[in-house]
C-alpha positions in Angstrom: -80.9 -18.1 -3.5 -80.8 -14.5 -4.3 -78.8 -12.5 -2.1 -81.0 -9.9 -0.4 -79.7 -6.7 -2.0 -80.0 -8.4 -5.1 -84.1 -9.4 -4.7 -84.7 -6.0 -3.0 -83.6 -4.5 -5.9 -85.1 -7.1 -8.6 -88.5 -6.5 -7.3 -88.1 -2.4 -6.9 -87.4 -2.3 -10.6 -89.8 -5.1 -11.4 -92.9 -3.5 -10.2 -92.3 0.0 -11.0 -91.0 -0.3 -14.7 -94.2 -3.2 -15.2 -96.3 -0.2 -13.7 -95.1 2.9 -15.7 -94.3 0.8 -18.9 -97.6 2.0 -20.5 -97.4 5.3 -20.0 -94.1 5.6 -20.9 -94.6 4.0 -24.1 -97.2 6.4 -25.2 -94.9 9.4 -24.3 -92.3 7.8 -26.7 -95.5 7.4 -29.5 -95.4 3.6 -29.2 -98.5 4.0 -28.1 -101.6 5.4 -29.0 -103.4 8.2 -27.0 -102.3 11.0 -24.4 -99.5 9.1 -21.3 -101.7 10.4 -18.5 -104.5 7.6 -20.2 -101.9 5.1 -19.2 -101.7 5.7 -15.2 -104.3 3.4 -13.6 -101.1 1.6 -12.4 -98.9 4.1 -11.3 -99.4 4.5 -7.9 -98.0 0.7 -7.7 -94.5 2.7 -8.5 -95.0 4.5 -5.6 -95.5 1.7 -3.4 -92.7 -0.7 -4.9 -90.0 0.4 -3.0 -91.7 0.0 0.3 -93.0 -3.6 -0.8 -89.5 -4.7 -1.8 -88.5 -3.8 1.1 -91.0 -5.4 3.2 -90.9 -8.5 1.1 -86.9 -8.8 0.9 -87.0 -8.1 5.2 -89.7 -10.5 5.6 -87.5 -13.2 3.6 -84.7 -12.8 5.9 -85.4 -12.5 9.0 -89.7 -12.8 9.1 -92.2 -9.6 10.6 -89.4 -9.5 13.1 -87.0 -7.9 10.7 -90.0 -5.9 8.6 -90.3 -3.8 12.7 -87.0 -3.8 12.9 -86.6 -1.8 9.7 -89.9 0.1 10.2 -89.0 0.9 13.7 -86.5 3.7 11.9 -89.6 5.6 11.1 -90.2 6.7 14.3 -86.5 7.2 15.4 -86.6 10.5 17.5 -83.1 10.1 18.7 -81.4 12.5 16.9 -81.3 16.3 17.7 -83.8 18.6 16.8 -81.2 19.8 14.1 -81.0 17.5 12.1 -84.5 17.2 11.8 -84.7 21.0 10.7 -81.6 20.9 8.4 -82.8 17.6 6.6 -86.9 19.4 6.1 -84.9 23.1 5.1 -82.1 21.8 3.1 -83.2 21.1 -0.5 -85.2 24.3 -0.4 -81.9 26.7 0.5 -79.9 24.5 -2.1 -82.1 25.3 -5.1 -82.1 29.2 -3.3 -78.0 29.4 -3.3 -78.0 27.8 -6.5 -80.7 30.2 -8.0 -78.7 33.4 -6.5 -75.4 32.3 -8.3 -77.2 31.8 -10.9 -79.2 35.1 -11.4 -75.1 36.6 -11.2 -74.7 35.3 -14.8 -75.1 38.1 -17.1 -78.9 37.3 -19.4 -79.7 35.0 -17.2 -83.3 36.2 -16.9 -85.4 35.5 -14.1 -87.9 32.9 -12.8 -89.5 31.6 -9.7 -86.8 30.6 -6.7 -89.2 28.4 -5.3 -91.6 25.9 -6.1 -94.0 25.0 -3.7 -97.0 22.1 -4.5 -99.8 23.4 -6.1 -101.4 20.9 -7.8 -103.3 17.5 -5.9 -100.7 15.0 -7.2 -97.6 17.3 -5.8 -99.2 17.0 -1.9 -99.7 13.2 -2.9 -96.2 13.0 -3.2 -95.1 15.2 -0.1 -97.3 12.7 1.9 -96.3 9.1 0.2 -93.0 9.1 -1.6 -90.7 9.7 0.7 -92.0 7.4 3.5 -92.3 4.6 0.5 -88.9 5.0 -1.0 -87.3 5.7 2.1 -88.3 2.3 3.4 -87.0 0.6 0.9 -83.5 3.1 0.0 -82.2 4.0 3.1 -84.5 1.8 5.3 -83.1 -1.6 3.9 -80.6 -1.3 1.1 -78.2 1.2 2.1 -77.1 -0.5 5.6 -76.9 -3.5 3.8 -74.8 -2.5 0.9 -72.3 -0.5 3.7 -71.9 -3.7 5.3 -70.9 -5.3 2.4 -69.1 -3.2 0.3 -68.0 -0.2 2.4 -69.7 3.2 2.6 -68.3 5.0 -0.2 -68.9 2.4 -2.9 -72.4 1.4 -1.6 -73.4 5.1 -2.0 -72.5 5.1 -5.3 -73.8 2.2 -6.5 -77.1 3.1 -4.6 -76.9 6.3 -6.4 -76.7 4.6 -9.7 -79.5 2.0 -9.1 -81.8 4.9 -7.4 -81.2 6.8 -10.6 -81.9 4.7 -13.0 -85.0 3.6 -11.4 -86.4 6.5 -12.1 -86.1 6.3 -15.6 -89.6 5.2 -16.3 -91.2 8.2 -14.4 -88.8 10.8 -16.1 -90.1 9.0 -19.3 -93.9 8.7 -19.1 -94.3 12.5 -17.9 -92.4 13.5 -21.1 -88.7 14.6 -20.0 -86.2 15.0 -23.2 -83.7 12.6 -23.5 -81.0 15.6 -22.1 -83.5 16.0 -19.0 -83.6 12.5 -18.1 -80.0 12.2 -18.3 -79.7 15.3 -15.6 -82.4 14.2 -13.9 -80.4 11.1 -13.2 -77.0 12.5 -12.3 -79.1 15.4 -9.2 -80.2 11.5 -8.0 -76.4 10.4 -8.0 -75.2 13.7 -6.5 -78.3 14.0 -4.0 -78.0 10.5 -2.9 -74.0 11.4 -1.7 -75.9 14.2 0.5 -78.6 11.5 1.8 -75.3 9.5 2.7 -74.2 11.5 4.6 -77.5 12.5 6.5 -77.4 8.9 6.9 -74.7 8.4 8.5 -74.1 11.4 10.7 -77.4 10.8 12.3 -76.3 7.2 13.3 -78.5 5.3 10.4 -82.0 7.7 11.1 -84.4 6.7 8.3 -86.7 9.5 10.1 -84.1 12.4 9.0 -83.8 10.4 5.7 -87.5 11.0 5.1 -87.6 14.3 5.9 -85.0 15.1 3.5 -86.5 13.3 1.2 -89.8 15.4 2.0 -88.1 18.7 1.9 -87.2 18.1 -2.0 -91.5 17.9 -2.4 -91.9 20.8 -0.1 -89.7 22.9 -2.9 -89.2 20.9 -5.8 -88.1 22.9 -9.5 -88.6 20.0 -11.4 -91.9 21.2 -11.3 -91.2 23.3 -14.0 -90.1 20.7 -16.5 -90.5 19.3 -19.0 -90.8 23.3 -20.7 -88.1 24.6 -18.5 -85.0 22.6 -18.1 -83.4 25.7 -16.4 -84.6 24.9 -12.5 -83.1 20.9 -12.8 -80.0 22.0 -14.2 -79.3 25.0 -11.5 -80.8 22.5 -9.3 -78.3 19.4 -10.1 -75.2 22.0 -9.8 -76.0 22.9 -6.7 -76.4 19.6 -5.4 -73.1 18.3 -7.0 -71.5 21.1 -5.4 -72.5 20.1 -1.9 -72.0 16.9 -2.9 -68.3 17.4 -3.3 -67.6 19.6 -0.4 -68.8 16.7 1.3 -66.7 14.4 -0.1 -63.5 16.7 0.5 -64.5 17.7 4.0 -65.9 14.7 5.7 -64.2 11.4 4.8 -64.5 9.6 7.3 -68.9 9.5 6.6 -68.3 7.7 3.8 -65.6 5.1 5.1 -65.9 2.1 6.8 -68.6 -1.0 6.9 -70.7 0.3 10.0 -73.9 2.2 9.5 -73.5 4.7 13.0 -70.7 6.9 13.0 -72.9 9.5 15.3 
């Protein structure tokens, strides 16, 4: 039997690199026609995240475990700060990152925020961070503390949440240097989501809303043409990343998900 980590993630990567497979085949000229032809299953990569979840919960401990982990949705517990600092932050870590940035002699100019425009981008602000929060933070991140300790859990979450992406990065026509960067901001963001994490006392509801605040301001809006806003913005997150790091240990120790 699988252990549950283990199927959570087997079935997260199953149905979204089965999904965006096509499409990302055409972007790399395997295929014939135009990607965007190749996205009648897409929204399934949305959605796998959440499903895994469900299905790996389920699995172990039956619908009573799937509330249990849903529950954190709805977790109002925490202060009405973090709930701001989690919705504000991505936006004022592109901003800082943009104003160091516009210091560097020729470093021209360009928008310092990127708000949705198009119907897909408020598609996103409403379903992809409830659906991948469900299944990152909601069920494999408490799991993979417990086991391996908060420190290496985040990094192999990290890892596994960056190179789920892959296919998406792919199939909307990121270079080979983009996806790589694209890759390490989800490494170096995920530190940040730790954290959030773990301060809060294990909030999925902050976890969301962090996740949410990237949509509400998201530079990688600009790519692929402009690979300038993902690699101010993967700076600036590795920065805070690693002040975080340095400053508070003790988030990232021990096998307990509250520290609150």
């Amino acid at each position: 039997m699988l252990p549950p980590t283990t199927f959570y993630f087997g079935i997260a990567f199953l149905l979204t690199w089965l999904s965006l497979l096509p499409p990302s085949l055409a972007a790399l000229g395997v295929l014939p026609g135009a990607p965007e032809t190749y996205m009648a299953a897409a929204p399934l990569a949305v959605f796998s995240p959440a499903i895994a979840a469900i299905l790996a919960a389920r699995r172990e401990g039956g619908w009573a475990a799937v509330r249990t982990m849903l529950r954190g949705l709805g977790a109002w517990r925490v202060g009405p700060m973090w709930l701001v600092l989690a919705l504000g932050l991505p936006g004022l870590v592109y901003v800082a990152g943009r104003a160091v940035y516009a210091l560097v002699p020729g470093s021209g100019g360009g928008p310092w925020v990127y708000l949705p425009e198009r119907p897909e981008h408020f598609g996103a602000i409403l379903f992809v961070p409830i659906c991948e929060e469900i299944g990152w933070r909601g069920y494999a991140l408490p799991r993979l503390i417990a086991r391996h300790g908060a420190r290496r859990a985040t990094a192999i979450l990290g890892v596994l949440w960056g190179v789920w992406h892959l296919p998406m990065f792919v199939s909307v026509g990121m270079t080979m240097t983009q996806v790589l960067v694209g890759i390490v901001l989800i490494i170096v963001g995920n530190v940040v989501y730790t954290w959030f994490y773990r301060r809060t006392g294990g909030s999925l509801l902050v976890a969301v809303l962090l996740h949410l605040g990237s949509h509400l301001d998201n530079p990688n809006h600009a790519l692929p043409e402009d690979s300038t806003p993902l690699f101010i913005l993967t700076a600036s997150w590795a920065v805070l990343a690693i002040v975080l790091l340095a400053l508070d240990r003790r988030a990232f120790e021990g096998k307990t998900v509250a520290i609150a």
